[in-house]
C-alpha positions, 0 to 999 in steps of 0.5 A: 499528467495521467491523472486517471488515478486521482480522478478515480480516487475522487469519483471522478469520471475517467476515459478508462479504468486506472490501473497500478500493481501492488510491488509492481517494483520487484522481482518479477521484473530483470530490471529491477533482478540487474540492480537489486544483484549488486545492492542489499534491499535495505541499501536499495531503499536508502539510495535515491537515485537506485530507488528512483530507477526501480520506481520507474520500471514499470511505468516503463514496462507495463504502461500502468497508470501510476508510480508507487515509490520503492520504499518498505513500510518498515523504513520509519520504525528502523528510524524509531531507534530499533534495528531492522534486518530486510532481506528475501526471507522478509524482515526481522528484527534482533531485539523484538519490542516486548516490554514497556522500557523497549517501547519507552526507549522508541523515538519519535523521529524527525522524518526528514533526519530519519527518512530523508531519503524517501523524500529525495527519491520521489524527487527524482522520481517526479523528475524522472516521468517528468511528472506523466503520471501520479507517484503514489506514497504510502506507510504502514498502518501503526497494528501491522507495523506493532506486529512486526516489531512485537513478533520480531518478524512476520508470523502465522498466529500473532500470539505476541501482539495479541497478548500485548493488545488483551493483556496490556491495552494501555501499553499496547496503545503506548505503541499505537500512538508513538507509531502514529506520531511517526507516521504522520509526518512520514507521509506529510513528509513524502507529500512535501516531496511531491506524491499525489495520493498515499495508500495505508497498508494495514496487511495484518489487520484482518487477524483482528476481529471487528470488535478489537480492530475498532478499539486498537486500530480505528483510533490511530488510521481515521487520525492518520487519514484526516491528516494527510487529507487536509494537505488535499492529498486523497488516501487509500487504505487497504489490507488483507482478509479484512471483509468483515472489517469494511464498515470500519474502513469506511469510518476512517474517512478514506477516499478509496478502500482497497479489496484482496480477492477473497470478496467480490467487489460488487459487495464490496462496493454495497457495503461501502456505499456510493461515496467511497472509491474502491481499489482491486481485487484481482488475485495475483496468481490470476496472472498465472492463467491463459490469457483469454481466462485472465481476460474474463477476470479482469473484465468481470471486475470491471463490471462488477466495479462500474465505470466511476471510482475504481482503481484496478489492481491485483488483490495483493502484491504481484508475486516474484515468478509473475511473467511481466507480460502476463501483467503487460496484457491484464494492464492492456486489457484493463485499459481497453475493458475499461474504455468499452464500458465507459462507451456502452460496449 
């Protein structure tokens, strides 16, 4: 196996930078436009062997250095008993979770009978790549998934989950529990089938200030963490506008911490400290740039970052209009920047 991933994770040293891309799986590849044309994205999620297919796309395409399974971080709160519509104008939820009966009524389910299919498809996937490179699990940390289901969908201030966190933090932490109870056997789950490392999307989590992230979300992501660690699997977290929230990352125990753009991650890597890995930070329409200009971004992350303990990839997800081989190159680039720095180059 390519194991530069896990050994970067891990601050290992490596002959080269590892590199994967957030939604590197999507629709900016035709591949993955050819099946998701005949197939709804919820659908697609449930079906193994398509979710296999697409998984491996880019592995295929790109030359990263890792798959991360198709999947969505919503898929186990559908499990939990509420319905969930998915569809290009991103998720929705008919019947928003608001009231103490409507979190009441929420399950805690069996992963392998609400979500089994996420297991089957890294099995396929694993058999796939022939195990050439890491498949990469992943969830949704338990504040981005109340979000969602508290707001009925995505949202631009996040009045209604803040209201519920300020005004009624014991049912608030009612949620955050029955989530955490969720997830953790979500990802057990997800190890069991064979994923190397797993990476915790908090995306909203940096609409919190430090002082209400550290009450409502530390809790429940160090616990998550310790969790899926002692199976020895390493554990990324990562979300978006979270620079004030690094101290607090680094408390959850996480193996590497993932950066959005807005933060360089030289800084980053200062405030951490020497004993955690970091992932990033390119901004995703980067990718838009002339080649020589993506060139120098990518090598002055990889400066900035040094040569052990990082995993390159973009700041947030790669975006639908991408050209994938604008991402071909900066994946190349990495690969050949990452090699010279090792060398003294």
């Amino acid at each position: 196996m390519n194991d530069r991933l896990l050994r970067a994770a891990r601050r290992q040293p490596t002959d080269t930078t590892p590199v994967w891309l957030m939604r590197q799986a999507g629709r900016y590849l035709p591949e993955y436009r050819a099946v998701r044309g005949t197939i709804g994205f919820l659908d697609l999620c449930k079906n193994p062997d398509l979710a296999a297919e697409v998984t491996v796309q880019p592995i295929t395409r790109l030359g990263v250095d890792a798959a991360i399974i198709f999947s969505d971080i919503l898929i186990p709160v559908e499990a939990m008993g509420i319905e969930l519509e998915l569809g290009d104008k991103g998720p929705h939820f008919p019947n928003p979770v608001r009231t103490a009966a409507d979190i009441e009524r929420l399950g805690v389910p069996d992963p392998v009978q609400g979500t089994g299919f996420v297991a089957e498809a890294i099995r396929r996937t694993r058999r796939a790549l022939n195990d050439s490179v890491p498949v990469i699990g992943f969830c949704g940390a338990p504040f981005t998934l109340a979000a969602y289901m508290v707001e009925g969908g995505g949202s631009k201030s996040y009045i209604l989950i803040k209201r519920l966190l300020f005004e009624q933090p014991k049912l608030a932490h009612t949620l955050f529990q029955k989530l955490t109870d969720t997830l953790i056997p979500y990802l057990l789950m997800q190890v069991e089938a064979g994923v190397s490392i797993v990476q915790i999307f908090d995306s909203w989590g940096g609409e919190l200030s430090p002082w209400d992230y550290e009450r409502f979300c530390l809790p429940y992501l160090t616990r998550m963490v310790k969790e899926v660690q002692a199976k020895g699997v390493p554990v990324i977290v990562f979300g978006t506008g979270m620079s004030n929230h690094l101290p607090l990352l680094k408390r959850t125990g996480a193996d590497v911490i993932g950066q959005d753009w807005r933060t360089p991650i030289d800084e980053a890597r200062r405030v951490l400290g020497p004993d955690v890995a970091v992932q990033g930070n390119l901004d995703p329409l980067h990718l838009f740039l002339p080649r020589e200009e993506l060139e120098q971004r990518v090598v002055d992350i990889l400066r900035r970052a040094g040569p052990v303990g990082h995993i390159f990839n973009l700041g947030h997800g790669i975006l639908p209009p991408t050209d994938p081989d604008a991402a071909k190159f900066m994946v190349e680039a990495v690969h050949k920047h990452g090699a010279a720095l090792r060398q003294g180059a």
